[in-house]
Structure formats: C-alpha cells, structure tokens
FISE-162150 format. One record per residue (C-alpha): residue number from 0; x negated, y negated, z negated. Coordinates in nm, 4 decimals. Layout:
N
    n         x         y         z
  NUM         X         Y         Z
...
//
This chain:
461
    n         x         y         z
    0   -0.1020    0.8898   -0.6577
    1   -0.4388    1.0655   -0.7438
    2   -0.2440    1.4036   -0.5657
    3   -0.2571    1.2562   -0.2293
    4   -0.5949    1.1365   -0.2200
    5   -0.7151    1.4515   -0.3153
    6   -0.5864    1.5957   -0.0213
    7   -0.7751    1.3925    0.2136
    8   -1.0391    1.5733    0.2260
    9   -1.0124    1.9870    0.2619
   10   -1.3256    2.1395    0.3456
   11   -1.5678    1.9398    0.1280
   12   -1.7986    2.1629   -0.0733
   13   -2.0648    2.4206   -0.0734
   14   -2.3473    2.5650   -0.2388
   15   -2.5330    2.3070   -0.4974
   16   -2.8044    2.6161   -0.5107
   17   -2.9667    2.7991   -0.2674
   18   -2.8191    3.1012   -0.1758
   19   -3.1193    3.3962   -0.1131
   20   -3.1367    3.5323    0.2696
   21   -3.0626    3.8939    0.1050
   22   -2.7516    3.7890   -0.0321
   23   -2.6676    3.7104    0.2907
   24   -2.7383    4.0503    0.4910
   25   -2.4388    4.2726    0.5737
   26   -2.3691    4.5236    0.2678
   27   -2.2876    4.8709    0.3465
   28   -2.0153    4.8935    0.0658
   29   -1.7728    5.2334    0.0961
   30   -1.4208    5.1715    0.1630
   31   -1.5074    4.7818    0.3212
   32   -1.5345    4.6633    0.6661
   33   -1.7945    4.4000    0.7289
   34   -1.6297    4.1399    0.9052
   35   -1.9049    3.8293    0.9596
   36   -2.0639    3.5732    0.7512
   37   -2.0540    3.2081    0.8127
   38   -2.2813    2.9726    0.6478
   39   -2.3512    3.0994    0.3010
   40   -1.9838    3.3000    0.2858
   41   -1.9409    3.6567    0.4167
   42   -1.6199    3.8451    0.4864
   43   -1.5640    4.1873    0.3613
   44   -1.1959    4.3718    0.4403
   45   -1.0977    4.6482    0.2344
   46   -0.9645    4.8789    0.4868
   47   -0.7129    5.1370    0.2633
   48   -0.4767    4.7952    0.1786
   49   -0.6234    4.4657    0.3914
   50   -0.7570    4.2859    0.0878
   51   -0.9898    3.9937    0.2461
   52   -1.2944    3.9531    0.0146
   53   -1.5314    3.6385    0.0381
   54   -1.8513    3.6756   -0.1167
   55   -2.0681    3.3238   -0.1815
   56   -2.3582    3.4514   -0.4043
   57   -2.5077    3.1307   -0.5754
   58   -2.7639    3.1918   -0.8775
   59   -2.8398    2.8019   -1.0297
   60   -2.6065    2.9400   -1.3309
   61   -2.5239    3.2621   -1.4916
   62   -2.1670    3.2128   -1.4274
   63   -1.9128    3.3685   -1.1865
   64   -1.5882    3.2272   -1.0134
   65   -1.3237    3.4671   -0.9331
   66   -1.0379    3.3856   -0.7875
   67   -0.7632    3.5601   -0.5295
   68   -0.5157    3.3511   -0.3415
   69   -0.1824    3.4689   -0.2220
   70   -0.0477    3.3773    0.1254
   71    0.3052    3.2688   -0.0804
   72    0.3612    2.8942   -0.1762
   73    0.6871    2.6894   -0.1769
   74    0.6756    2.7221    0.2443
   75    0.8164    3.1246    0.1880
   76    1.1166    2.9806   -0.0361
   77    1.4890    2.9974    0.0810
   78    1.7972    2.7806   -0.1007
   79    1.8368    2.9716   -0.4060
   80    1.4525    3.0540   -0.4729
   81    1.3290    2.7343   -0.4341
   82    1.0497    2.7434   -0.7271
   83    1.0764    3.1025   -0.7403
   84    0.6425    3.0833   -0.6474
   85    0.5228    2.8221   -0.9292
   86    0.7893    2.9992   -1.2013
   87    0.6534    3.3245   -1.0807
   88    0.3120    3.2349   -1.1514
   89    0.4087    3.1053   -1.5217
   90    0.5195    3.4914   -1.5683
   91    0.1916    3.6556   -1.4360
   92    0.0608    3.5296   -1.7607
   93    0.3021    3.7625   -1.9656
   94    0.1434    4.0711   -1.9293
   95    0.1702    4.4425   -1.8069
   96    0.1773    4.7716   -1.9960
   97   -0.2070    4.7803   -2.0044
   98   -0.2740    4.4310   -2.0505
   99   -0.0294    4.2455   -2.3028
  100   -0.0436    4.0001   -2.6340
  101    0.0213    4.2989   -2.8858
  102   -0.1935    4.5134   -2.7848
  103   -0.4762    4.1888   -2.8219
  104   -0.6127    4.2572   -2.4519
  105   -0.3705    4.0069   -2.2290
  106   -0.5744    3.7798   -2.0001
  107   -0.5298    3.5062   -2.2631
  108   -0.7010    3.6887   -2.5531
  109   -0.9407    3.8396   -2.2886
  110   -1.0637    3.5040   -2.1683
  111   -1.1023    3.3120   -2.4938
  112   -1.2801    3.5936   -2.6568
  113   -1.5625    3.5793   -2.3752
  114   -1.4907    3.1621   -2.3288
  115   -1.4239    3.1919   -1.9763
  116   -1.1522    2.9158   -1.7889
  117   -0.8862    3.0091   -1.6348
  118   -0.5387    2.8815   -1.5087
  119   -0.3268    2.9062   -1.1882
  120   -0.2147    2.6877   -0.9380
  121    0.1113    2.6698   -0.6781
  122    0.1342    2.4622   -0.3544
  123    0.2758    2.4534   -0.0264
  124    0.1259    2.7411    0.1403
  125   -0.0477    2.9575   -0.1035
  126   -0.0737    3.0469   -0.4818
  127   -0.4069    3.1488   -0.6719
  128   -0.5454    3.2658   -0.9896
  129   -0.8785    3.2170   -1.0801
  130   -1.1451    3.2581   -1.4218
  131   -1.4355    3.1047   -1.4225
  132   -1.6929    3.3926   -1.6715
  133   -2.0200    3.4567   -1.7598
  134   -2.1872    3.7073   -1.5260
  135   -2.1489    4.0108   -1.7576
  136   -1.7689    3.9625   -1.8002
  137   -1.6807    3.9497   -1.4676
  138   -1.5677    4.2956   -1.4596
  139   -1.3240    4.2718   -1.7642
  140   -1.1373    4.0032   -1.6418
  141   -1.1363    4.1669   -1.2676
  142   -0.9823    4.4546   -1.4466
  143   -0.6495    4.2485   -1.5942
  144   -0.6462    4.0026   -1.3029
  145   -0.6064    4.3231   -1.0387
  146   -0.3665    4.4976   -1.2679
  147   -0.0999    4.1839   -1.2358
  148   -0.1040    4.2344   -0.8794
  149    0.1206    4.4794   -0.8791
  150    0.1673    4.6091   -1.2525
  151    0.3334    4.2725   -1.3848
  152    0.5928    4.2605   -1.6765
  153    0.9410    4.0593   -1.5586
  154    1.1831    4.0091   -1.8136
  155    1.4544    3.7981   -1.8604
  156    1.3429    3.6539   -2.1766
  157    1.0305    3.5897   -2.0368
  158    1.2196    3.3854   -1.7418
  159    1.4358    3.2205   -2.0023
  160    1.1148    3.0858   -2.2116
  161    0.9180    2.9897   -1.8860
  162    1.2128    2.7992   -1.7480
  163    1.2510    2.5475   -1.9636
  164    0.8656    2.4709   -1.9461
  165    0.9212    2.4230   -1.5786
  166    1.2075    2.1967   -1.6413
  167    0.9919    2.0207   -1.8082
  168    0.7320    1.9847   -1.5429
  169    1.0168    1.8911   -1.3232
  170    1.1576    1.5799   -1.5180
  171    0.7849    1.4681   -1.5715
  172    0.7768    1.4577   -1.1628
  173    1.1190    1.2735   -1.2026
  174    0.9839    1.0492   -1.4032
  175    0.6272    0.9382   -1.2175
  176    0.7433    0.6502   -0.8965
  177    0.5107    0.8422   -0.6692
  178    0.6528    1.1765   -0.7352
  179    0.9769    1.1158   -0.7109
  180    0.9784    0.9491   -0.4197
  181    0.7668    1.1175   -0.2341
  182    1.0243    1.4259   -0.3382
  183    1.2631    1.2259   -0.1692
  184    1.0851    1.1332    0.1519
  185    0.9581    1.4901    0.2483
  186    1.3075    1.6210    0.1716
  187    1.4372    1.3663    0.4294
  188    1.1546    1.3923    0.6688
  189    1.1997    1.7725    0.7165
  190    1.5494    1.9202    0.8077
  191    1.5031    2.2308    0.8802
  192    1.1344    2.3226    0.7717
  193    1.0823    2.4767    0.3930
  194    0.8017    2.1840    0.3541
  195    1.1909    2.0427    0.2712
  196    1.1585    2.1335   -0.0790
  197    0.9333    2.0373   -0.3152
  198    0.6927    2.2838   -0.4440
  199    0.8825    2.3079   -0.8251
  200    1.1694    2.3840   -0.6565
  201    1.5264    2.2198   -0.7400
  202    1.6506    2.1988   -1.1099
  203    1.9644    2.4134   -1.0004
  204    1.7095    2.6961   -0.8663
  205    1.4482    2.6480   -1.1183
  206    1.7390    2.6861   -1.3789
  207    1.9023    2.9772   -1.2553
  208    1.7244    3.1819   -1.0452
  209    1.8353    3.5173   -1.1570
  210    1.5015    3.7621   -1.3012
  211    1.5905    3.9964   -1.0069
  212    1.5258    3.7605   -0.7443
  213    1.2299    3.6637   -0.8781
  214    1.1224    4.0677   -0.8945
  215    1.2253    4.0741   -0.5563
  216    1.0370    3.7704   -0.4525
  217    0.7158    3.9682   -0.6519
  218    0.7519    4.2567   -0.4540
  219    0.7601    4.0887   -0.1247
  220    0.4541    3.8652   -0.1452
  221    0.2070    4.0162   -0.4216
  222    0.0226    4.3334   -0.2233
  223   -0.3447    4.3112   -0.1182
  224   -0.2660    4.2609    0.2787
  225   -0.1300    3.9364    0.1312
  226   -0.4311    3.8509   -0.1011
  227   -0.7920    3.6800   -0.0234
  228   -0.9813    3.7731   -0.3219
  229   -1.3187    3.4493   -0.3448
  230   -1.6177    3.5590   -0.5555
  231   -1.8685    3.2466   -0.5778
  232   -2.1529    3.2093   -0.8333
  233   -2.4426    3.4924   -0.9799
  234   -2.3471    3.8216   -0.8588
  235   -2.4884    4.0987   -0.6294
  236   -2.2741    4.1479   -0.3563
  237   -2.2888    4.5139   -0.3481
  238   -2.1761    4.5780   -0.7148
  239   -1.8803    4.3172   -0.6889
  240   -1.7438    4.4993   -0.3482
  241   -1.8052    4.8368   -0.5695
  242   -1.5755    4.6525   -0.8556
  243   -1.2784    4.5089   -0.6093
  244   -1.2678    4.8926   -0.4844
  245   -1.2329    5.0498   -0.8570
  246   -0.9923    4.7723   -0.9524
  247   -0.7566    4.7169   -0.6432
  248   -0.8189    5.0602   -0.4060
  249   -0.5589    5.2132   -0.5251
  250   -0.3154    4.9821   -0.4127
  251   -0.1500    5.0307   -0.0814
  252   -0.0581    4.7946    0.1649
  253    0.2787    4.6329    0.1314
  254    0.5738    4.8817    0.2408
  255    0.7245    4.6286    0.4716
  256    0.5382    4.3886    0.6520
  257    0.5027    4.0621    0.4822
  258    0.7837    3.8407    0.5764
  259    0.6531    3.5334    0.8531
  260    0.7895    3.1806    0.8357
  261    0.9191    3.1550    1.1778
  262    1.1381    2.8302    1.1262
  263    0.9917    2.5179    1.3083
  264    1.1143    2.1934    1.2449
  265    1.3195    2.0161    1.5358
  266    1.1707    1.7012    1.6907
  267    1.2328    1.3721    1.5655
  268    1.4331    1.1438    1.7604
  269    1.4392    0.8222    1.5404
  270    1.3048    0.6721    1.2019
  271    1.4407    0.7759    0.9041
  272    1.4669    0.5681    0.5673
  273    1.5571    0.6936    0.2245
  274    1.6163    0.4577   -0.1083
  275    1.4682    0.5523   -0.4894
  276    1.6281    0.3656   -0.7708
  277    1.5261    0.4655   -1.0811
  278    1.4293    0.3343   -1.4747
  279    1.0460    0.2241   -1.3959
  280    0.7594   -0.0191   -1.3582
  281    0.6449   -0.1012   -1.0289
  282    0.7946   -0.0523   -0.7313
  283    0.6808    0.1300   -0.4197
  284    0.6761    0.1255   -0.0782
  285    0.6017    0.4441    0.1770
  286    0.5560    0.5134    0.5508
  287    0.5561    0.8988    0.6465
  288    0.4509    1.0058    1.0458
  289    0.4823    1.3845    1.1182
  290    0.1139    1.4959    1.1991
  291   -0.0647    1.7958    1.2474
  292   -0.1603    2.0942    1.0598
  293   -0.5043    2.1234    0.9209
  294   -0.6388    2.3543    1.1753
  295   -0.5617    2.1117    1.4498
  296   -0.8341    1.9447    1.6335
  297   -0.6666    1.6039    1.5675
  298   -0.6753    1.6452    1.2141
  299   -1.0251    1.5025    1.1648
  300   -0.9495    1.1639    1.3266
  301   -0.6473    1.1263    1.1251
  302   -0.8073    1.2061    0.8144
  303   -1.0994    0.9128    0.9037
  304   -0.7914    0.7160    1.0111
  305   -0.6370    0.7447    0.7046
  306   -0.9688    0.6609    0.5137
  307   -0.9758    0.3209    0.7189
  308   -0.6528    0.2292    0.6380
  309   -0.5899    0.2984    0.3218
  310   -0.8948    0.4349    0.1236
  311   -1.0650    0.1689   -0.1473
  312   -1.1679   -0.2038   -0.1169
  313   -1.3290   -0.2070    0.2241
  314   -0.9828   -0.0139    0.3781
  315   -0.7154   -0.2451    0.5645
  316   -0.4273   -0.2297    0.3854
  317   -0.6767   -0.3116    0.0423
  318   -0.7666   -0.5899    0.2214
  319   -0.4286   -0.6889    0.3956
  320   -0.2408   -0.6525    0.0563
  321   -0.4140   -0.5742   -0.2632
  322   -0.6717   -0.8433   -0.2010
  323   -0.3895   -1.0519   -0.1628
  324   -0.2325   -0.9922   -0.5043
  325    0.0601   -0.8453   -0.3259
  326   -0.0126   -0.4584   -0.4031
  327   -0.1832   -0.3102   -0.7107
  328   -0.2411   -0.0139   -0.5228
  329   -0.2626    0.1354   -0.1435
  330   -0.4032    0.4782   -0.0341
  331   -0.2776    0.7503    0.3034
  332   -0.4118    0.9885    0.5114
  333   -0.3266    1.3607    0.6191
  334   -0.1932    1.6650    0.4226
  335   -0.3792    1.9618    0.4940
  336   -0.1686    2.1766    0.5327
  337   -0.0530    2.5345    0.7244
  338    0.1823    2.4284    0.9038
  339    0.2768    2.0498    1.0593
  340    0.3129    1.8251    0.7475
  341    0.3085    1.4790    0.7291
  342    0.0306    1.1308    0.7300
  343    0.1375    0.9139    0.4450
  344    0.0686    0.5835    0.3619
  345    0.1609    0.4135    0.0373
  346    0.1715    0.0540   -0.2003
  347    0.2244    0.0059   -0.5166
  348    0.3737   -0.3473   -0.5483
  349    0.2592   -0.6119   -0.7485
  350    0.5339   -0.7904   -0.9902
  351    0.7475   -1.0019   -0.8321
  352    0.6377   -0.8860   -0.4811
  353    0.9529   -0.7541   -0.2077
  354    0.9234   -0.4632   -0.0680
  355    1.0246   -0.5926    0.2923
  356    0.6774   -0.8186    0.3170
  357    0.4588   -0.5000    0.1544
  358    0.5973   -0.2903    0.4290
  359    0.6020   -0.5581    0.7235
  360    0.2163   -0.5818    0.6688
  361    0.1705   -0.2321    0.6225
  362    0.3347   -0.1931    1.0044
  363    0.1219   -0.4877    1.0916
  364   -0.1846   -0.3207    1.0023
  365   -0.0829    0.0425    1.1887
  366    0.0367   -0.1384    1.4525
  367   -0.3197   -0.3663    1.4916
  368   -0.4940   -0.0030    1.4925
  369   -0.2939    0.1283    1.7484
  370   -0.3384   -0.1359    2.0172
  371   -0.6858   -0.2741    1.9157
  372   -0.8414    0.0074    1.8193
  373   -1.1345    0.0337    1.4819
  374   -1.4632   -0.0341    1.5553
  375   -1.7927    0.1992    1.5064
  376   -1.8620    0.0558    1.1542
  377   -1.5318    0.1227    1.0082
  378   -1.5902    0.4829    1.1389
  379   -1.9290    0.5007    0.9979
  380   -1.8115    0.3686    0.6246
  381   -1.5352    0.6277    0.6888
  382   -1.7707    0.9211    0.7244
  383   -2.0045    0.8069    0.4690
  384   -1.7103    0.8158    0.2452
  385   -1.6147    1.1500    0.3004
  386   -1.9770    1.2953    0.3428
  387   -2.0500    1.1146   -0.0072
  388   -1.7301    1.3315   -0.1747
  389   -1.8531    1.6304   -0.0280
  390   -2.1233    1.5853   -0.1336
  391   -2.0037    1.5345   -0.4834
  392   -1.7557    1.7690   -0.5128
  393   -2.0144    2.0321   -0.4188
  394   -2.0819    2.1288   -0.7942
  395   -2.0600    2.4590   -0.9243
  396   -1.8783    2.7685   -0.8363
  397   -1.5215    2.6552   -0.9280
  398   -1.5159    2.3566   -0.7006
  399   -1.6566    2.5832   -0.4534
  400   -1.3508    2.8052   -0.4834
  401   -1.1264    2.5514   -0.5043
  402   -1.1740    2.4002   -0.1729
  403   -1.2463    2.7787    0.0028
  404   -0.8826    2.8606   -0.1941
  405   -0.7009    2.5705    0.0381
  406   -0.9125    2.6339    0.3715
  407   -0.7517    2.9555    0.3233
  408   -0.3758    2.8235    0.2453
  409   -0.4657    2.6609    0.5803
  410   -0.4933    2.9902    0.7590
  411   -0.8861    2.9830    0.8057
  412   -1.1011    2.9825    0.5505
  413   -1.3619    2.9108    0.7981
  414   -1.2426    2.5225    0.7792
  415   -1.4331    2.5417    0.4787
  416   -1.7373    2.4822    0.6975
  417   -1.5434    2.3684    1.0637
  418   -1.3504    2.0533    0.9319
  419   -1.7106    1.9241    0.7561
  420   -1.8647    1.9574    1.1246
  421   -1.5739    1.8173    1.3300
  422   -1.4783    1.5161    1.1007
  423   -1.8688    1.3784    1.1391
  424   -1.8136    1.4024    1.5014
  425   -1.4843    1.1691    1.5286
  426   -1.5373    0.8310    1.7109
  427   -1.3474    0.4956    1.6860
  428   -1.1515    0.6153    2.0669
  429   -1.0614    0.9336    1.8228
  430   -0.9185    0.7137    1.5640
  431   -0.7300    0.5013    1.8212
  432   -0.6101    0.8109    2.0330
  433   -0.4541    0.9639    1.7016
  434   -0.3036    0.6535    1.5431
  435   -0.1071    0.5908    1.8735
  436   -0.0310    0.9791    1.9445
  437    0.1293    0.9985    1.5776
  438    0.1887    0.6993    1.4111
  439    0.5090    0.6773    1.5823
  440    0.7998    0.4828    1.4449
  441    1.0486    0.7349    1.5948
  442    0.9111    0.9647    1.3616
  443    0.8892    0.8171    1.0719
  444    1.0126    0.8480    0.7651
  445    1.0680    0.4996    0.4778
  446    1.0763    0.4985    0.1236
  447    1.1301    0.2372   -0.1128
  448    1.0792    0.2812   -0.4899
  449    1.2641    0.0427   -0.6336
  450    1.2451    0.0252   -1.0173
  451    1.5107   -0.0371   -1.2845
  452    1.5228   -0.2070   -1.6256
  453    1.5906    0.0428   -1.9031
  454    1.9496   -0.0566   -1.9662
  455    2.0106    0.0677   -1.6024
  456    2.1179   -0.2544   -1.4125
  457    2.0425   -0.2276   -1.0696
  458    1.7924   -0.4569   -0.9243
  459    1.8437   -0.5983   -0.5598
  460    1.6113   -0.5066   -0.2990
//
C-alpha cells in the first residue's frame, strides 16, 4: 500500500543547499552540447552517442549521487519477455571482463571498499542505476558503472541463479493483498497496452526466458541515445562532463533506432470487475479510472483530487469509512506515469466488514465530488500536504535523483520543477472538472480482495 502513495507525488524535491550562480553558467565542455538549465539543473548532450547529462551541483555534503536511467521498463516488454527489464538489471550486477568478483574490482567490492550505496531499480517506463560516493570516488565507480553499459557479462548460469531470486520476489508480490490484486486489476484494466503486465513479469516468462533473449533485449535498449546520465551533490561541472566523455565517448549510438511503443490502448466502453481469492487477512476493495499521463495538464488536479479523497484523517473516504470502523485503511490518487495509466482508489476492510457497503460508500463519496464539487479548504489542506512532502523529501542528493530519475521515466525531466508549479495552481473547479472528466464508471475497473482461511475454504462474498 505504501507503493501507491509514493507515487502521488512526482516532482517533489530539490536542492536542501544552495547551489553557487557559477555552477550554474553554461560550461564549455569538448564533445557536449549545452542544451539549457532550468532551476538549479542544466542539460548537457553528448553529441558523438546522445547521452543526456543533468548536472545539479549541491555542496552542503562532500558526497556525490550518480545515477543513469534507461528509457526501458516493463512498458518495452512483449509476451515472452515479460520481466526480461527487472531480471536484466539483477545481471548488470555480474560483471564484465574488466570489472568482475575474481578479479576483486566488480561494482560490489568497488562500492563497499569506498562505503558508497548503491542498488537498482525497475518500473514501468524506465530502469536506473545509481551510487551514492564520496566526492573523490566518483570517478571509480563512473568507470565500472559506464563499462556495464555495453560491456556486460550474460550467462546462462548467471540467469539460472538470478531467476530463482526473482521468483522469489514474485511469490512475495503473490503473497501481499495489495499486490496481488492490484496485479490483477491493471492486467484487466489494460487489453492491449504493455502497462498489462506487471513490472516482474509472469512466472512462465520470468522462469524461462531463454539467456539469448535477454542479450537481445540488452542490445536493444542499453546504448547512450537511450540513457540520461543525473549527477547531483559536490562536484564541478566541468570535470564531471570531462569524466562522462573518458568513460562513455567511445560508445556509439545504438545501430538501429531504439524501438518506440506505438500500441495505444482501445477505449473503454463499460466497467470492468475482477475477483482475488486468496489465503490472507483482510480483505480489500479497489476502484481503478483510466487517467492521464504525468505530463498532462490534468494531472495536477487529479493528484490534489486524489489527496482529498483518500490521503490521511482529514481525506473523505478516512472519514466516510475508517472513522467509521468500517476500513482500517484507504488511500488513491494518480500514477505518474509515461504513458495513460490509471487513478486508484483503495480500502482495506475492517473484520467482519462486506465488501459491497466499503465499495457503495466509496462510489458515494466519488460520486458527491463529482456533482458537488470540494471546496477551497479541502484544496488548500491538499496543497499544504503535498508542499509539506516536498518539502521533506528534499534531503540530500539521492532523493534528489530519485524524483529527477521518474520526471524523466515521464518523458520530461523538466516536471521535476513544472508539476511543483502547476499542482499549487489547481482550484476546487479543477478538482471538480477532473473527477467528472475521469472518474467515469464506464471506465472503470473493480477489485475485490477477498481473503481465505489457511485450510483453503472459500469464504462468500
């Protein structure tokens, strides 16, 4: 439940520190193309491959974020690769012929030596890779992360050993209420769209996607043309462009252009409902609308929409439910995503509690918004809210990159800075204009979670 929430919000952090006005001037660094600079962020383009570098220099801590972002996320999956992204990015971590575990230099044994962070992450739209280092390690660990790019190991015992640790993952997500059905609502929601599948892919793919496909898959989407490289934290601009040159300038573009996703997903012409039974603890109910993608204008009212409705104990459905002892939880809003995704609205059910009265007041409640409206104070808790996480989550370089990483999953990493400005300017006849423009029953999509003892007997809804 924590995963949706956290994609409320998308643009919501920058700078804690001050950011000197030199940092900010244009650099004249060989081999790059100045492209502009928006707030404290400029935009550099490599020109011999397309590599997009953002530069945020930010000196309140000798510490660096790197972190590059590949335009490839469970969206550029077909049947048959479905989780070929996320077990792809468990094998960048094997190593190369320069980089590896025996010869002590991998970007494990790199990283701990110097006690840098590090991990990876897969979504929707994008994949990235990312080390958080002190200042004077920055280059070593640019070194390894450039060489995976296009130098990576893939072997089939590799795949073998990473599979069944993505198995794994996968029966955790079959085991959590929200995951599993949410799995189940976005695969019935979208027919035709790759936002069908969910990001781990299915257990068939995930268990026997052959190495070559995944090779394949590597060779499509991993070239610089397809990568935004993010530098945030203690740096001067000049020597990191001279670094990204060295490390990834000898790469070339990709040979064939990199493949577009082209399939839209057919209108909606009636609600759809779709069933969970499964061993567990509370039950669930959710409503799914088809909404926007994140660069869309409207996506700022729904987000504040979805904050009103459904975002702690001053929201409406707290209120209409939880406060009622009929919910333990409630939450919804927007994804932000690249493409047109989905507002979702949720309850966990208190024992004892049907599912038909938790999901006849959560109608009530969207329906109340649509024809009355919300009034200026809900809108102004609503923006406090989100103006209060921002301000929060604007703490050191990581979180930095982390929200500049999905403003550029998006498709614009200027959202960074354009969603923050636009959301603070939504009114309550935004709210109401959204809420009745998507919150449409004919294009919605039901779940019920509906739990079951250990032994397996079926409970009646």
């Amino acid at each position: 439940m924590k995963r949706i929430l956290a994609l409320l919000g998308l643009a919501l952090f920058t700078a804690a520190g001050s950011t000197p006005a030199d940092d900010l001037k244009p650099v004249n660094a060989p081999g790059f193309r100045y492209v502009r600079t928006v707030g404290t962020i400029s935009e550099y383009k490599l020109e011999s491959n397309g590599l997009t570098v953002l530069l945020m220099p930010e000196h309140s801590a000798p510490v660096v974020t790197f972190m590059v972002t590949y335009g490839v996320g469970s969206r550029n999956e077909v049947t048959g690769t479905t989780g070929a992204t996320h077990l792809l990015e468990h094998l960048m971590f094997k190593g190369s012929d320069a980089y590896n575990d025996a010869k002590g230099n991998s970007i494990k044994q790199y990283l701990e030596t110097v006690g840098g962070s590090f991990n990876a992450t897969t979504s929707y739209d994008r994949t990235n890779y990312y080390a958080v280092v002190g200042r004077e390690f920055l280059e070593g660990y640019l070194a390894i992360e450039a060489d995976r790019m296009r130098n990576l190991w893939l072997h089939e015992a590799d795949r073998e050993r990473e599979m069944t640790v993505v198995r794994n993952e996968f029966e955790q997500g079959e085991n959590d209420p929200f995951s599993s059905l949410e799995k189940e609502m976005w695969a019935t929601a979208f027919m035709a769209h790759p936002y069908h599948h969910p990001v781990i892919g299915w257990r068939s793919d995930i268990e026997n996607v052959p190495i070559e496909k995944l090779r394949a898959f590597y060779d499509t989407f991993y070239w610089p043309d397809n990568a935004t490289v993010s530098v945030i934290g203690d740096f001067d601009p000049a020597e990191v462009l001279a670094l990204v040159k060295k490390y990834y300038g000898s790469y070339s573009r990709a040979p064939q252009p990199i493949p577009k996703v082209y399939t839209a997903e057919p209108d909606q012409i009636g609600p759809r409902r779709v069933t969970v039974r499964r061993v567990g603890e509370v039950g669930m109910v959710g409503i799914a609308y088809k909404s926007p993608a994140a660069a869309d204008p409207d996506y700022p009212a729904l987000d504040v929409l979805g904050t009103i409705l459904g975002n702690g104990k001053t929201s409406r459905f707290y209120k209409a439910l939880t406060d009622k002892n009929l919910t333990l939880n409630v939450g919804g809003g927007p994804y932000a995503l690249h493409d047109p995704s989905l507002f979702q609205v949720y309850a966990v059910l208190a024992p004892g509690v049907e599912h038909a009265d938790v999901e006849r007041v959560l109608l009530e409640e969207i329906e109340r918004v649509k024809k009355e409206g919300v009034t200026d104070a809900e809108v102004a808790m609503a923006l406090g809210k989100y103006n209060a996480s921002t301000a929060y989550g604007r703490d050191g370089s990581f979180s930095i990159a982390s929200s500049l990483n999905e403003a550029i999953a998006a498709g614009d990493w200027t959202l960074y800075y354009s969603i923050d400005d636009a959301t603070n300017k939504v009114t309550a006849a935004d709210v109401k204009r959204v809420a009745n423009k998507y919150l449409d029953a004919d294009k919605s999509t039901t779940g019920w979670f509906i739990p079951l003892p250990p032994t397996g007997e079926e409970q009646k809804p």
